[in-house]
VOMARDO-977784 format. One record per residue: x, y, z of N, C-alpha, C in turn; residue number from 1. Coordinates in steps of 0.02 Angstrom, whole numbers, m for minus. Atoms other than C-alpha are relative to their C-alpha. Layout:
<recs>
     n_u     n_v     n_w    ca_u    ca_v    ca_w     c_u     c_v     c_w  pos
       X       Y       Z       X       Y       Z       X       Y       Z  NUM
...
</recs>
This chain:
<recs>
     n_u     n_v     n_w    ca_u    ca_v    ca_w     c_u     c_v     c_w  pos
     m35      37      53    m235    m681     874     m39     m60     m26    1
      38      57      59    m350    m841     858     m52      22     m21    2
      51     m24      57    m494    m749     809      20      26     m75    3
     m24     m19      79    m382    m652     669      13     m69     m34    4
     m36      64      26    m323    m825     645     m75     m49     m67    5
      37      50      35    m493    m906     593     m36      35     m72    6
      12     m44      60    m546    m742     477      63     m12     m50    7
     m46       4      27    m385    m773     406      m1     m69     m67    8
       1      52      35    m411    m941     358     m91       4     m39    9
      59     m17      54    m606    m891     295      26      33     m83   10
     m24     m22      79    m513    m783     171      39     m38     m39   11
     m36      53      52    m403    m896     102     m23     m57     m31   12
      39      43      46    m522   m1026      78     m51      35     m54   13
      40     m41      53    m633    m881     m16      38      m1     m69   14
     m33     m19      56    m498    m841    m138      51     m67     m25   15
     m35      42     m18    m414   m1006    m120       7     m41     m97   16
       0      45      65    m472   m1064    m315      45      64     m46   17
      m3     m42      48    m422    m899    m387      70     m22     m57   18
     m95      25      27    m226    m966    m406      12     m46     m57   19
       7      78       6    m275   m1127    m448     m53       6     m75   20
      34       7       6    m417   m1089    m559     m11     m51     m68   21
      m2      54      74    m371   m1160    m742      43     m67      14   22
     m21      79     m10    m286   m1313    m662     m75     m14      19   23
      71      28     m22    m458   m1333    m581     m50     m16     m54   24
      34      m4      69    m539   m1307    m759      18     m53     m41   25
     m56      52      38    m419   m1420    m835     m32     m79      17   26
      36      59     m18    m459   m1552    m716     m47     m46      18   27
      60      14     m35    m620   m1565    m659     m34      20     m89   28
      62     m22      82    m696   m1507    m858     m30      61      15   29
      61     m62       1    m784   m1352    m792       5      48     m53   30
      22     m88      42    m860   m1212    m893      14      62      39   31
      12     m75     m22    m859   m1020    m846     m67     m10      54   32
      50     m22     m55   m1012   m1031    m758       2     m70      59   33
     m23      90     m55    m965   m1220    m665      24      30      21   34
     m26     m22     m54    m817   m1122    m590     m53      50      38   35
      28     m71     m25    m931    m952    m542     m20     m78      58   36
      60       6     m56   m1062   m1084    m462      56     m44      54   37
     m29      17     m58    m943   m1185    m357      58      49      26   38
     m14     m69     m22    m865   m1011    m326     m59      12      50   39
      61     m19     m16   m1041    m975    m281     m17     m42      68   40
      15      69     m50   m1062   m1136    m161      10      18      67   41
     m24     m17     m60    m953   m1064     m25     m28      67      33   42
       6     m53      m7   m1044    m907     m12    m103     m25      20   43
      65      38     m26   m1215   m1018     m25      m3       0      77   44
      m2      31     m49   m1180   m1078     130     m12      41      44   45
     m14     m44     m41   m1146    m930     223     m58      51      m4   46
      69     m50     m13   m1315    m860     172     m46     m35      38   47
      23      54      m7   m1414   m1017     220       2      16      85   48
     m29     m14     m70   m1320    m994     404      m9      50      40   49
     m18     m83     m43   m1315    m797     445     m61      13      58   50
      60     m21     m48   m1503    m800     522      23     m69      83   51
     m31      45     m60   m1455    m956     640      37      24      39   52
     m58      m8     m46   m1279    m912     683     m21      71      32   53
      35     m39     m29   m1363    m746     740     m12     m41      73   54
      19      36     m68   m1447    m835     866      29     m38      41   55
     m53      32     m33   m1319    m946     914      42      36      49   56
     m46     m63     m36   m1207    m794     951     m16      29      63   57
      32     m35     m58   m1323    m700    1061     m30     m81      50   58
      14      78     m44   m1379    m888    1142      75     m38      24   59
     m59      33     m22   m1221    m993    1159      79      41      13   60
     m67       4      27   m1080    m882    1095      53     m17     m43   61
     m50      19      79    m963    m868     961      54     m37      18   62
     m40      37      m8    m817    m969    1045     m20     m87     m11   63
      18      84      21    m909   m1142    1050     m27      19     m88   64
      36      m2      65   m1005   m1092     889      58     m17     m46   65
     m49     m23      68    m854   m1042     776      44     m88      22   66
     m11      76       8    m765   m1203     860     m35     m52     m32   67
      59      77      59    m908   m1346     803       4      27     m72   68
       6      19      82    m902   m1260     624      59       7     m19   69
     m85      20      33    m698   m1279     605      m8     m68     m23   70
      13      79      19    m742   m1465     586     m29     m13     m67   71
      43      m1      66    m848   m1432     438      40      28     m59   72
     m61     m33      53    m691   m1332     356      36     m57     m13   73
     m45      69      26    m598   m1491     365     m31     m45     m14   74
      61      58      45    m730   m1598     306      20      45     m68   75
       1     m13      66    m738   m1492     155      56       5     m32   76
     m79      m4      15    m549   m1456     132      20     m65     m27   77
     m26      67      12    m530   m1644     141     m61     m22     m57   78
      51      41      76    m690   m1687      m2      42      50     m44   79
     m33     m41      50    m608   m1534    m110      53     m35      m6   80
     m68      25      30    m429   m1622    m125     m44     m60     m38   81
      18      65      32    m526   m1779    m179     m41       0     m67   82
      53     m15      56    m654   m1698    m291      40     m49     m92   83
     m29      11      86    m651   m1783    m463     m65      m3     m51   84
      48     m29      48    m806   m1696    m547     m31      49      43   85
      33     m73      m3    m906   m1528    m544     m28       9      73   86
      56      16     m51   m1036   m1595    m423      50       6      78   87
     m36      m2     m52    m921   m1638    m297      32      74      36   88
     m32     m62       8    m816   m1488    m320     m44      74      44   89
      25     m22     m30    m960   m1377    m281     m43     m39      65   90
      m4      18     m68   m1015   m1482    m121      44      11      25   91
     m70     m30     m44    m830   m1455     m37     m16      64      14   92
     m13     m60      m6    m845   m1280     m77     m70      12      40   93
      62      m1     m30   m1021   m1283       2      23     m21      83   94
     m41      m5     m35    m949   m1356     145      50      24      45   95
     m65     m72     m39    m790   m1250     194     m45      45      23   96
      25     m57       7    m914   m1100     155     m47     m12      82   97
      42       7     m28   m1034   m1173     288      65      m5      76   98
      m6     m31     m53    m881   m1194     417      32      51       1   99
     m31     m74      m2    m822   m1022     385     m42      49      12  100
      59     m47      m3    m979    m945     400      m1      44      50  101
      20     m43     m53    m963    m877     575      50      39      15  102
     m54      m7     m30    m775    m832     586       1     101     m16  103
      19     m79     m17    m824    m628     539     m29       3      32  104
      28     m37     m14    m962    m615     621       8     m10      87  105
     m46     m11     m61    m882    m667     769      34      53      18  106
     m72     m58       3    m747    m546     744     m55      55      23  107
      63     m64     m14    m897    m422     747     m41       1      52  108
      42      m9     m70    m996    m465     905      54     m11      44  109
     m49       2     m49    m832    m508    1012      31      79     m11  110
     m55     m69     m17    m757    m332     965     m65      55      41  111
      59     m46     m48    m936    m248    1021      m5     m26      53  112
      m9      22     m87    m925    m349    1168      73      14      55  113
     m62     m26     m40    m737    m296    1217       2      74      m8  114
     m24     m63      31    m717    m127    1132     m68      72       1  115
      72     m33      10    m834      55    1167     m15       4     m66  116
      43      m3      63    m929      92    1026      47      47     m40  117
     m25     m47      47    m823     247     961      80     m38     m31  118
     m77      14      21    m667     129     946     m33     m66     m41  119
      33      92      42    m768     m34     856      20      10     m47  120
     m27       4      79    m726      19     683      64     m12      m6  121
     m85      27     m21    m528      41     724      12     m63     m20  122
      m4      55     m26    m529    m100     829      m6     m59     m47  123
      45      55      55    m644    m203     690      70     m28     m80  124
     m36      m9      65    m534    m153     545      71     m29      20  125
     m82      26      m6    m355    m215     622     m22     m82      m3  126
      m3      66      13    m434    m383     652     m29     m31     m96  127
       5       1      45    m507    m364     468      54       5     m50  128
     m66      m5      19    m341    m309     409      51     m69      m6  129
     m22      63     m11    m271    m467     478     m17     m39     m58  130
      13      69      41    m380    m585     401      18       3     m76  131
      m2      14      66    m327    m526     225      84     m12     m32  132
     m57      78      m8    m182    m642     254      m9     m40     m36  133
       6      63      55    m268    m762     194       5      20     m76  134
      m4     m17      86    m280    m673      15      79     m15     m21  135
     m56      28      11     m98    m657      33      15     m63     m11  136
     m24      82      17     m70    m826      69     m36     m28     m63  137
      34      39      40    m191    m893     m65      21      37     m62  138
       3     m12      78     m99    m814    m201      62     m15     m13  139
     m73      49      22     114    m843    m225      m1     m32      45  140
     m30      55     m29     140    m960     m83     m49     m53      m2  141
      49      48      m2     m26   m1059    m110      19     m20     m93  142
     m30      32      75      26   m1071    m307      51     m20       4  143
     m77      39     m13     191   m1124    m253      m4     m71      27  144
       5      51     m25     123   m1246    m159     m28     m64     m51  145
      48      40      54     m12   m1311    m288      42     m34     m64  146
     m45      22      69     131   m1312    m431      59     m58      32  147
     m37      69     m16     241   m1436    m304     m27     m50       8  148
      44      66     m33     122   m1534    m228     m62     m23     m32  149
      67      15      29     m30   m1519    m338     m39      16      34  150
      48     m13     m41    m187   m1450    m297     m29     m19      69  151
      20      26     m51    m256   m1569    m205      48     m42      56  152
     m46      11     m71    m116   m1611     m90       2      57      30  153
      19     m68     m55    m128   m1428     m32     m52       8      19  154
      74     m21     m59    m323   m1428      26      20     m70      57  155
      m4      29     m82    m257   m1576     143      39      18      34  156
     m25     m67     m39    m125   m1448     205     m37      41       8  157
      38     m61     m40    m241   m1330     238     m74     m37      47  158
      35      32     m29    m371   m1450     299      31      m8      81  159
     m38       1     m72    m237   m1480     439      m4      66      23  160
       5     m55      m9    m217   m1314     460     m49      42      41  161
      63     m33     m12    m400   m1266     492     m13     m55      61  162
       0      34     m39    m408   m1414     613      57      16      72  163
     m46     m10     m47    m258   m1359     719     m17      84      39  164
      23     m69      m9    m345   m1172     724     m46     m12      35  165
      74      10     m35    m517   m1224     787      18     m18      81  166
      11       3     m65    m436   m1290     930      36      35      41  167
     m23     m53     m15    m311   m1157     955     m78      64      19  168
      82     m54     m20    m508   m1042     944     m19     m30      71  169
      27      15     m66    m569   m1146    1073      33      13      77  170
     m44      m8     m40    m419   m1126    1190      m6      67      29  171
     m11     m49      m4    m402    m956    1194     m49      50       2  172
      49     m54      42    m561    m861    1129     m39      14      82  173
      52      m9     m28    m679    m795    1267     m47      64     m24  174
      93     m32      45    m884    m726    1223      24      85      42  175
      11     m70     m34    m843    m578    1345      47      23      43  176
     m39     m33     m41    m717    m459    1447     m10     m12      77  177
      14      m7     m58    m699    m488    1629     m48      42      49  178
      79     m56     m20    m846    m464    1741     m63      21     m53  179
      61     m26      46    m963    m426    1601     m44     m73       8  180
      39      50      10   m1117    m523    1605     m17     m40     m27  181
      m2      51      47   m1157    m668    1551     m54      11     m41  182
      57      m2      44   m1271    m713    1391     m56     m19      27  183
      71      m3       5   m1458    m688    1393     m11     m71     m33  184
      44      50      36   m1539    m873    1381     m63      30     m27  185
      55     m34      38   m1666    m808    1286     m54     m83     m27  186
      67      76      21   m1830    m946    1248     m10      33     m89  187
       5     m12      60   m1862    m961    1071     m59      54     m37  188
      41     m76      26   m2017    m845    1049      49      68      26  189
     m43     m28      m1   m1876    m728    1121      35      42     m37  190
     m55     m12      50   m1764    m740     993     m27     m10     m74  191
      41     m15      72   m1894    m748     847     m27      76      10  192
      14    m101       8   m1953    m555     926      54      25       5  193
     m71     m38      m1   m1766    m504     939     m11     m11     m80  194
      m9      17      77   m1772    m567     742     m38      62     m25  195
      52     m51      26   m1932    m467     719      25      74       3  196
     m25     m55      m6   m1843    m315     804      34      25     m35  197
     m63       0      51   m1685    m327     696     m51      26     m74  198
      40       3      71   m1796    m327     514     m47      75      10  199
      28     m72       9   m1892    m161     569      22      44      24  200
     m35     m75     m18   m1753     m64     626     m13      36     m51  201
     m19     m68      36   m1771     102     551      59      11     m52  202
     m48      m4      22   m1632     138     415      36     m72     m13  203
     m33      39       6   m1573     m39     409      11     m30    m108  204
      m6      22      53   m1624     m59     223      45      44     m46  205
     m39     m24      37   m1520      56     132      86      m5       9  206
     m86      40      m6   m1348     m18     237     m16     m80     m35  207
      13      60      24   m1409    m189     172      10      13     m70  208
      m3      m3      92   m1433    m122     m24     104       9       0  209
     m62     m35       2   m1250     m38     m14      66     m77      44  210
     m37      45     m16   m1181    m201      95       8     m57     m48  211
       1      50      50   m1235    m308     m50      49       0     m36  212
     m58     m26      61   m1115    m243    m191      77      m6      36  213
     m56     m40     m26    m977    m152     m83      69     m76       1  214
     m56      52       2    m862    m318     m44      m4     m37     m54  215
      13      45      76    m949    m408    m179      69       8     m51  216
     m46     m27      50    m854    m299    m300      65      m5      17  217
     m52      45       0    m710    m359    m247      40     m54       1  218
      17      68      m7    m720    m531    m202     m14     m24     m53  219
      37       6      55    m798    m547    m356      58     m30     m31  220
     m74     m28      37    m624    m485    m450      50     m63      38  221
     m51      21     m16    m507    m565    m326      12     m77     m13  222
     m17      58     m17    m568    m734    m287     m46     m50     m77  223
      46      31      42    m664    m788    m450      50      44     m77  224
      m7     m24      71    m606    m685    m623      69      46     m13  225
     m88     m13      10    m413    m592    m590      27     m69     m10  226
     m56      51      20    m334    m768    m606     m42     m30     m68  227
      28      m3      53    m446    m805    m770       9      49     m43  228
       2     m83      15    m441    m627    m827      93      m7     m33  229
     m91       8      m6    m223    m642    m816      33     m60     m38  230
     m36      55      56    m188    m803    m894     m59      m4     m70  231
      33      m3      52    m335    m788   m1026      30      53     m45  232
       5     m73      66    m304    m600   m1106      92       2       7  233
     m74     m17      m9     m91    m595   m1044      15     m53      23  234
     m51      70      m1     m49    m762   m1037      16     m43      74  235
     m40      m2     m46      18    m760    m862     m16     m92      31  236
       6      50     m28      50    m926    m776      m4      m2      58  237
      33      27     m86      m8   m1004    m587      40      48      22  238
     m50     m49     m58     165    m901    m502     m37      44     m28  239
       5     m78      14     120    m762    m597     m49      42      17  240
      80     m34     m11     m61    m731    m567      14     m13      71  241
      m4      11     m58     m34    m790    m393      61      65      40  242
      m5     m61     m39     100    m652    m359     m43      56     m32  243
      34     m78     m13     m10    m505    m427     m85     m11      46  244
      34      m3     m49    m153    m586    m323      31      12      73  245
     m41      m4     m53     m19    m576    m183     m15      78      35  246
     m11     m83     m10     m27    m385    m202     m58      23      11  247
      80     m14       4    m205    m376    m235     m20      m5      69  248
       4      27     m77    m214    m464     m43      21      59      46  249
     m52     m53     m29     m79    m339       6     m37      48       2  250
       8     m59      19    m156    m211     m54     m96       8      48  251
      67     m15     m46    m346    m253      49       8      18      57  252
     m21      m9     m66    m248    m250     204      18      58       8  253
     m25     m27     m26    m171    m102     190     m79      64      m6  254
      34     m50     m14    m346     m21     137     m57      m7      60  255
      46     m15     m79    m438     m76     291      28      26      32  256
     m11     m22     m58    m322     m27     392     m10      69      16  257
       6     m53      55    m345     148     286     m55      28      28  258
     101     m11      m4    m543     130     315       4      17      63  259
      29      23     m71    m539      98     490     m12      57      30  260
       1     m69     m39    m498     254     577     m13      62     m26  261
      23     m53      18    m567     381     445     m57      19       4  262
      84      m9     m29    m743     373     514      12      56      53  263
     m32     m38     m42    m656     460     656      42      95     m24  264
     m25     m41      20    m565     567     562     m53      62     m38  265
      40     m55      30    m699     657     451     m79     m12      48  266
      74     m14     m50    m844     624     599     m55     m29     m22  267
      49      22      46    m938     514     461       9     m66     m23  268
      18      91      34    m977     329     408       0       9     m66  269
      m1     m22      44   m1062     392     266      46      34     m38  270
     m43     m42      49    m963     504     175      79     m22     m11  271
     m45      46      19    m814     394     196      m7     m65     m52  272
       8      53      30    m909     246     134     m50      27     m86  273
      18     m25      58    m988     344     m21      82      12     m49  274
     m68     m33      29    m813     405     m62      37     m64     m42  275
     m31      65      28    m749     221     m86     m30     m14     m62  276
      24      29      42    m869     184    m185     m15      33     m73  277
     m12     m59      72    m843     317    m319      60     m48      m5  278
     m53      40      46    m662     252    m333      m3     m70     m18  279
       8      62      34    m722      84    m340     m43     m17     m52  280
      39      12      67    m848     121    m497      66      10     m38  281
     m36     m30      34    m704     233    m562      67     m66     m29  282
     m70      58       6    m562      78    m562     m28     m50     m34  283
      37      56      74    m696     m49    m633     m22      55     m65  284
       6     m10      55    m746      71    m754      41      m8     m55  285
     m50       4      28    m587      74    m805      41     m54     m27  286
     m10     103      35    m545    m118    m834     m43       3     m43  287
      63      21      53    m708    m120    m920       1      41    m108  288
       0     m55      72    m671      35   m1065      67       1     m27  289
     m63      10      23    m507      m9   m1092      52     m59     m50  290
     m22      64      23    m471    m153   m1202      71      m7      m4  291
     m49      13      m5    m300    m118   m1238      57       2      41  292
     m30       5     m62    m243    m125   m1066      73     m34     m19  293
     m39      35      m5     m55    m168   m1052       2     m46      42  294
      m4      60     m61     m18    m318    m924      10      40      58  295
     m49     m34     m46      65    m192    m826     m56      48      46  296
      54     m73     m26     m82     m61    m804     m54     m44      14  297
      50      49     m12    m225    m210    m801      27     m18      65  298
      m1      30     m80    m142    m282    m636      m3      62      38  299
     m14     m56     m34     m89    m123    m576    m100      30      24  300
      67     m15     m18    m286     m72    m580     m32     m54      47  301
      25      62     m37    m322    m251    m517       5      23      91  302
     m37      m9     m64    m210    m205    m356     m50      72      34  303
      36     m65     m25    m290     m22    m351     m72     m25      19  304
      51      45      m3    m458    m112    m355     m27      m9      85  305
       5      37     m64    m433    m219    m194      25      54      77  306
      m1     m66     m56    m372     m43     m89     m66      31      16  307
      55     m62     m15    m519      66    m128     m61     m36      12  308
      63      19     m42    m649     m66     m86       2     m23      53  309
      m9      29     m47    m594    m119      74     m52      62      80  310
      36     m45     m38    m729      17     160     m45     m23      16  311
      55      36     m10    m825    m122     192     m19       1      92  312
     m15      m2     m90    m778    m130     378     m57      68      35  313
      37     m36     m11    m857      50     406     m90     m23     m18  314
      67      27      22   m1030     m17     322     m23     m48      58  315
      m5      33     m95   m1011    m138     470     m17      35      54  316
       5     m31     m51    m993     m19     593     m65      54       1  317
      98     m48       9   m1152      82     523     m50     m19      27  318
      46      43      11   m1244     m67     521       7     m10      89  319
      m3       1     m74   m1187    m104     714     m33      36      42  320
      35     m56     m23   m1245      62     773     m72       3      12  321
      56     m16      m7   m1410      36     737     m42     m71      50  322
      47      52     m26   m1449    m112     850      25      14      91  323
       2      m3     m82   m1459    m126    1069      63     m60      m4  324
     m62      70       6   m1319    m263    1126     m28     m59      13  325
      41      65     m11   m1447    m401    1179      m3     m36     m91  326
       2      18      36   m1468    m397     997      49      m3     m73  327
     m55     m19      14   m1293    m357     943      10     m77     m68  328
     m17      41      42   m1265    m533     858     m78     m20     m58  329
      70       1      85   m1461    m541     747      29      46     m29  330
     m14     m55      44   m1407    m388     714      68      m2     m58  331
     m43       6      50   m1251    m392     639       3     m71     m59  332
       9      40      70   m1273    m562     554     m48       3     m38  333
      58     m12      45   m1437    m497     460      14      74     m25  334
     m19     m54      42   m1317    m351     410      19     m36     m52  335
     m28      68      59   m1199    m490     339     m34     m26     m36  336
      60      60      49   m1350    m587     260      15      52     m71  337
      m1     m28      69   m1334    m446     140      52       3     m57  338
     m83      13      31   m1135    m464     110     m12     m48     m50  339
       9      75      31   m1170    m651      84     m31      10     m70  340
       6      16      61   m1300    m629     m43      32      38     m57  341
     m41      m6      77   m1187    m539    m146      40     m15     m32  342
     m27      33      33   m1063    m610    m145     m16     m69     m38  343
      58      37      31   m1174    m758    m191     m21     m17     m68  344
      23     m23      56   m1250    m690    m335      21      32     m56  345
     m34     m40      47   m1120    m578    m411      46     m35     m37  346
     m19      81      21   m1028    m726    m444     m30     m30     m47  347
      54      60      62   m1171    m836    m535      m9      51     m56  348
      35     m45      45   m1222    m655    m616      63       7     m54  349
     m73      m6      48   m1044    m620    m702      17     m77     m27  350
     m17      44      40   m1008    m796    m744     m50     m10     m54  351
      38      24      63   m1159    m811    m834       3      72     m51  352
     m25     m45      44   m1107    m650    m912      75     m23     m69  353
     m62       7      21    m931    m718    m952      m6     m60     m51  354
       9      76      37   m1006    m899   m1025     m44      42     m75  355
      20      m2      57   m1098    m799   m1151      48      19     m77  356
     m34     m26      41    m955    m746   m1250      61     m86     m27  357
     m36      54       3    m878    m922   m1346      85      m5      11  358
     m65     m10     m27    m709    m981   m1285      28     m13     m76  359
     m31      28      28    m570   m1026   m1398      63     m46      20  360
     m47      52     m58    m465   m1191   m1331      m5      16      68  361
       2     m10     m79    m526   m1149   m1167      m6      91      16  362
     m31     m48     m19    m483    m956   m1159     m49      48     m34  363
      71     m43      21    m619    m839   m1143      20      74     m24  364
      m4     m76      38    m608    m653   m1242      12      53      35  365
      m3     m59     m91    m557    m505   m1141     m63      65     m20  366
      72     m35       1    m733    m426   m1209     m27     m38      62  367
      23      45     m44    m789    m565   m1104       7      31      84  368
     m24     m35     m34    m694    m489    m953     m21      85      18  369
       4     m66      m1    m726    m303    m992     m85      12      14  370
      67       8       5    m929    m348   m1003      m6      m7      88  371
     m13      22     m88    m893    m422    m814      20      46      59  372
     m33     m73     m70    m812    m264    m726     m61      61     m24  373
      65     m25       4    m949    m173    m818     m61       7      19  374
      57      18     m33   m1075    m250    m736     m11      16      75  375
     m15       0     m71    m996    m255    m564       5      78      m2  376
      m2     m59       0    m963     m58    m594     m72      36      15  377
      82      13     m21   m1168     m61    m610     m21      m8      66  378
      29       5     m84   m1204    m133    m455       5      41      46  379
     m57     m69     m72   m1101     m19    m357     m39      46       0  380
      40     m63       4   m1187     123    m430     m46     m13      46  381
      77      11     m11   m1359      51    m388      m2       9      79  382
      m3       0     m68   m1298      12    m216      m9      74      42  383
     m13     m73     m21   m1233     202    m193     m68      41       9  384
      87     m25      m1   m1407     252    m240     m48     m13      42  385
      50      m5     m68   m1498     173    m107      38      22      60  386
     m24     m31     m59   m1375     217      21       2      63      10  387
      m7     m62      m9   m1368     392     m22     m64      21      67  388
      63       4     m68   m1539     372      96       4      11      57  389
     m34      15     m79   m1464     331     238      24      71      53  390
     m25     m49     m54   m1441     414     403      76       7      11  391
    m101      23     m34   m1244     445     447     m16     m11      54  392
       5       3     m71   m1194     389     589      80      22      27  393
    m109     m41      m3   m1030     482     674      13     m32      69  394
     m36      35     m74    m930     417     807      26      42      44  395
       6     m59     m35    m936     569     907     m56       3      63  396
      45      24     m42   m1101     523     954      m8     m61      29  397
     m18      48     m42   m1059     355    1005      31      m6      61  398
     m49     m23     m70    m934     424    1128     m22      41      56  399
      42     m57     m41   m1067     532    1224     m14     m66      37  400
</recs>
């Protein structure tokens, strides 16, 4: 529960502006591409981090680790309520992003350290499931909150929040299952040839192309351009966009939980995680060629959206497969490095898509919009294309 607890609160600070986003615009002055980049900030961070906290993981352990960077969530939680220009704005979000950085990939070396290998994806995906709580929360009850209290009196509620969790993590969390051995001190030329090892696994580059996009393309949508997208082209106000992000949230949870155990089911990583990613060109294509979307069918795709990419979890468990357990934590956070930079980048890349099209009183064109799922529909492809490469890996043979 406190590990789901601290993924929980990563996601909600991810998507945490989406609700909020044209009060944030309003008040702070930003442009289209000002929000993307302090969108962008929190995702900075977490690229900056992934090769370190690697090492940390397999060296100290993710329980002290993920504790020392809860402190850094409420540092930033607490400069974000205060922010009163751009600059600032993206430092906070730089910040949070930096202490949220470890709270997946925790989730991901503590479940390979409790759980055999043929049950990690499952296993992976319920605590992934969990964390997209936080989406929930960060969309009607976090706009409920923002429209009583004002923005920034809710990041120092959640500042508390993330402070009362870290030490609930610390309490509770342990690196490993009874009796299992303890961590490998490893000396630093060590853990620079565990690095080296990780970077020439075999097969690792075509889960990296395909890890780039895959959450991107959603994340993208959820926590940056559906609450822009909704009150720009259909009007909708803070409750309103905040409950169909509610659903959108709803709707990631129920497709990890979806993802998790069909690796099992059809004997394949691959061919599960190709499959997603058809319906996730097919659903952006479809925002993108559609201008005269009703309100009704635009969210409704929004919602469909945030189901069929949630196959991210399996991409995980691909990526797991291919490393020994000494090197269980390089490994998986130099899968993540690839998440990070997309989400990262897909962000800066679409806003500066979205800034080229002029606003009117603030309120950008839903060409503007349709150019943006277009793009993200792109990536996906590109991704699919290098993964088609890839070895499967089945969880059949894990269980031998």
């Amino acid at each position: 529960m406190p590990l789901a607890a601290v993924t929980i609160t990563s996601q909600f600070f991810r998507a945490s502006g989406g609700a909020i986003a044209p009060e944030l615009t309003r008040d702070l002055g930003l442009t289209p591409s000002g929000l993307a980049l302090a969108n962008a900030a929190f995702f900075m961070s977490f690229l900056v981090s992934q090769i370190p906290l690697g090492m940390l993981f397999d060296r100290i352990g993710p329980r002290l680790t993920v504790t020392a960077l809860s402190g850094l969530t409420v540092l930033g939680a607490l400069l974000h309520a205060g922010a009163a220009s751009a600059e600032v704005l993206v430092v906070s979000r730089a910040a949070i992003g930096l202490g949220c950085a470890g709270s997946f990939m925790a989730a991901v070396v503590l479940c390979a350290r409790w759980y055999a290998p043929d049950r990690f994806s499952t296993m992976l995906s319920r605590i992934f499931a969990a964390s997209n709580l936080g989406y929930v929360i960060a969309g009607t009850p976090w706009a409920l909150l923002a429209s009583a209290v004002g923005w920034r009196a809710s990041f120092v509620v959640a500042a508390l929040a993330s402070a009362a969790l870290g030490i609930v993590f610390y309490l509770l969390v342990r690196d490993g299952p009874p009796g299992a051995p303890p961590l490998r001190r490893e000396s630093m030329a060590d853990i620079v040839r565990g690095l080296r090892q990780v970077w020439s696994t075999p097969g690792l580059l075509p889960i990296l192309g395909m890890h780039t996009v895959a959450y991107a393309s959603m994340l993208t949508v959820l926590s940056l351009w559906a609450g822009p997208y909704l009150h720009d082209v259909y009007g909708l106000d803070a409750v309103e966009r905040g409950n169909v992000l509610l659903v959108m949230g709803a709707a990631q949870i129920a497709g990890v939980l979806a993802y998790g155990p069909l690796d099992r089911v059809f004997d394949s990583r691959k061919r599960v995680i190709m499959g997603g990613g058809v319906l996730t060109v097919a659903t952006l294509a479809a925002l993108a060629a559609m201008p005269s979307l009703s309100a009704g069918a635009a969210e409704a795709l929004l919602v469909i959206l945030c189901l069929v990419t949630a196959y991210g979890v399996l991409i995980v468990a691909h990526g797991r497969n291919l490393f020994p357990p000494h090197l269980i934590g390089r490994g998986v956070t130099t899968v993540n490095l690839a998440q990070v930079v997309g989400v990262t980048v897909m962000p800066i890349a679409t806003g500066m898509l979205v800034g080229l099209f002029p606003q009117t009183d603030g309120v950008s064109p839903p060409a503007a919009y349709q150019v943006a799922f277009a793009a993200i529909a792109v990536s996906v492809v590109l991704g699919m294309a290098g993964y088609s490469r890839a070895r499967d890996a089945r969880p059949r043979d894990d269980s031998r």
